[in-house]
C-alpha positions as a printed Julia matrix, in Angstrom:
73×3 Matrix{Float64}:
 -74.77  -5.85   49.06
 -72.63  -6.05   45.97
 -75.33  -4.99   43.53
 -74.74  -1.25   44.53
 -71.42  -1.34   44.49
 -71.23  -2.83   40.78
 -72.99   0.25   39.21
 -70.96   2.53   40.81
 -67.74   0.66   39.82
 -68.63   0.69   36.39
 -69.41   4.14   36.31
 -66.16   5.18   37.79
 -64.1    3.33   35.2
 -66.51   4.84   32.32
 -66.42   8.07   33.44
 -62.73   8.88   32.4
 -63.37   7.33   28.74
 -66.54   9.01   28.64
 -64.75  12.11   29.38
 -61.81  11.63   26.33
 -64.56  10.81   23.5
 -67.21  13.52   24.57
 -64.39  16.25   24.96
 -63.73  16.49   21.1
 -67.27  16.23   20.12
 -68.81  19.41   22.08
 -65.05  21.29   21.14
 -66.09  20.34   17.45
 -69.84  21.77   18.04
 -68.63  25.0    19.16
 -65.51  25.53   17.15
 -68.32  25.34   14.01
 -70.73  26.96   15.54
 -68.26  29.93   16.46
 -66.83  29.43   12.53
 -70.72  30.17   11.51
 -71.59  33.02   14.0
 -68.4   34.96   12.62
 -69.08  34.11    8.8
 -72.8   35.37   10.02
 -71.87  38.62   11.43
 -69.04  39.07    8.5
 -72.45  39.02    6.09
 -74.47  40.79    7.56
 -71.38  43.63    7.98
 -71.39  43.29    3.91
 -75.06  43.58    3.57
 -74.72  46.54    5.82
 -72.22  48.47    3.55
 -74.29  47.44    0.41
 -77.21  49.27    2.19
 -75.46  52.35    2.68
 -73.78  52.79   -0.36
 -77.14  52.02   -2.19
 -78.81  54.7     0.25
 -75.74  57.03   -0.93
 -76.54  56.81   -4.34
 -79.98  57.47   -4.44
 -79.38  60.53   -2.07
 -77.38  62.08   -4.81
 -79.41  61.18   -7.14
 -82.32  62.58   -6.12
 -80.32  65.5    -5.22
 -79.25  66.32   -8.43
 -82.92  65.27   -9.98
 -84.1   68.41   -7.27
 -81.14  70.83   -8.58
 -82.35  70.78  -11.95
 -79.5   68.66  -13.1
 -80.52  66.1   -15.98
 -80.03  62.23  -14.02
 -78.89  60.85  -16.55
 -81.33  58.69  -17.8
């Protein structure tokens, strides 16, 4: 009878230290993986205002190319 009880022994003592090395590991993972989600999202906001202004640009540019205006080429 002392075979089952030695597994579950063990994993009662392992559990806790388990517990205090495993902890910092997965806060690690998703403290980066939060870090990279926001750098993410803060480059695709930037690639989103190039866009626009680029789209800006060309709209008054071909709106002064339709007025007659010389572009300025």
């Amino acid at each position: 009878m002392p075979l089952p009880v030695a597994p579950f022994l063990v994993g009662v003592f392992l559990a806790p230290v388990a517990k205090r090395l495993v902890k910092p590991l997965i806060r690690g993972a998703v403290k980066t993986s939060v870090g990279v989600a926001l750098e993410v999202k803060k480059a695709a906001h930037e690639v989103g205002e190039e866009f626009t202004d680029l789209s800006a640009e060309i709209a008054a540019e071909m709106t002064t190319v339709s007025d007659g205006a010389p572009s300025g080429k």
